[in-house]
C-alpha positions in Angstrom: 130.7 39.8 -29.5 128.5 42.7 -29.4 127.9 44.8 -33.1 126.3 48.2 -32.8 124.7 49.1 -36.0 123.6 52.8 -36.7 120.5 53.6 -39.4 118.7 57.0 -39.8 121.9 59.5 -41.4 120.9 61.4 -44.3 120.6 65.2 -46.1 118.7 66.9 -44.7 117.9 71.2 -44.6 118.9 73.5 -42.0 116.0 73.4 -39.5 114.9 69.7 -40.2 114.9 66.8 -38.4 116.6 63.0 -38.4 116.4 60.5 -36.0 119.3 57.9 -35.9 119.0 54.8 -33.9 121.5 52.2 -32.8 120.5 48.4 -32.4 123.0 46.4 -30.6 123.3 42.7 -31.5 125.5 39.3 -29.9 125.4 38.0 -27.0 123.5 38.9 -23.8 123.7 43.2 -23.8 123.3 44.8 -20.5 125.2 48.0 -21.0 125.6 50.4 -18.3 125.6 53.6 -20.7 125.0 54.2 -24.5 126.1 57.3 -26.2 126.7 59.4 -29.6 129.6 61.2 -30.6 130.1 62.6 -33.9 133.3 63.6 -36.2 133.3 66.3 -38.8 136.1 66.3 -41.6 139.6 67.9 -39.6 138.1 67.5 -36.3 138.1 65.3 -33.3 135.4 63.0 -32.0 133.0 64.6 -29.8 130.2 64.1 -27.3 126.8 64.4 -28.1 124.8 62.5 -26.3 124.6 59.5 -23.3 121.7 58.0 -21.6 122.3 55.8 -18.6 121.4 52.2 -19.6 119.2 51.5 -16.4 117.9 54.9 -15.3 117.7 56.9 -18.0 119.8 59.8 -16.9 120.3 61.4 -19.6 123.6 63.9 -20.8 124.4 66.6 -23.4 126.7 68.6 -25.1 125.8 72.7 -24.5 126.1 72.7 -28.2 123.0 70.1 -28.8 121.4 70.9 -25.6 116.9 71.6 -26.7 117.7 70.3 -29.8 118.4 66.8 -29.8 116.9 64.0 -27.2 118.6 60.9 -26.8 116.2 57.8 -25.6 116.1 54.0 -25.5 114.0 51.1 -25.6 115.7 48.4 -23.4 113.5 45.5 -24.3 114.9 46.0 -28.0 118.6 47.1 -27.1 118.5 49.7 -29.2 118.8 53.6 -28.6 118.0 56.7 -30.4 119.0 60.3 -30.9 116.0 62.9 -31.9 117.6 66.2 -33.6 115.7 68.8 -34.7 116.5 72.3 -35.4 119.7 71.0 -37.0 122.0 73.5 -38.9 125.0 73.0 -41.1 127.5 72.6 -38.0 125.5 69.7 -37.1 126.9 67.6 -40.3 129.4 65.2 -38.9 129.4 61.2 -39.0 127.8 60.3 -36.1 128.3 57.6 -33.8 126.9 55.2 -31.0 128.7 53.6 -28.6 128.2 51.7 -25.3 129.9 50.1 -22.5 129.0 47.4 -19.8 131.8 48.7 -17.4 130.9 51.5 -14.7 131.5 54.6 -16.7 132.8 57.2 -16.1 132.7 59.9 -17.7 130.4 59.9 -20.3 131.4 62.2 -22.4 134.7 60.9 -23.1 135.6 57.8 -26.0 137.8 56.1 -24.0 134.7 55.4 -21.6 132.9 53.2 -24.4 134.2 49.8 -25.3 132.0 49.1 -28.6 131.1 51.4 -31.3 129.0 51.3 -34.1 130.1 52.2 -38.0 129.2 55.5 -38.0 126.4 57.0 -40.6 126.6 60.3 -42.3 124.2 63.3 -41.4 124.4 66.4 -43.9 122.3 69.9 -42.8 122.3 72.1 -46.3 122.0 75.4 -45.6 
């Protein structure tokens, strides 16, 4: 069984950075795309982020877009989301998640078989 298992959340001031990262863990991982979405309190999931597993093609939301950089390091199974410039619409629990089926499309949950616990991210303003 594959566990994905977010660090990195924390407070952090309008303009400041975090960097999350998501280390997947089980059996043999070759997913075909990771992403982030995030959930703020009375709202729906959302996309955030995907990088294609083997090419690095990378995807984002217009609301992220020069502000955060998703990335991974295959060797370790583990991805990572960069965000800087963050402001207090930013503060959400925010999520990995992966698949090992052709995806498509990446911006939407149901694409993503395995998700991680989630880990809180507050911008004070």
């Amino acid at each position: 069984q594959v566990q994905l298992v977010e660090s990195g959340g924390g407070l952090v001031q309008t303009g400041g950075s975090l960097r999350l990262s998501c280390a997947a863990s089980g059996r043999t991982f070759s997913p075909s795309v990771m992403g982030w979405f995030r959930q703020a309190p009375g709202k729906e999931r959302e996309f955030v982020t995907a990088i294609i597993w083997s090419g690095g093609h990378t995807y984002y939301a217009d609301s992220v877009k020069g502000r955060f950089t998703i990335s991974r390091d295959n060797a370790k199974n583990t991805a990572y989301l960069q965000m800087n410039s963050l402001k207090p619409e930013d503060t959400a629990v925010y999520y990995c998640a992966a698949t090992v089926r052709p995806y498509s499309p990446v911006s939407s949950p149901d694409t993503y078989d395995y998700w991680g616990q989630g880990t809180q991210v507050t911008v004070s303003s």
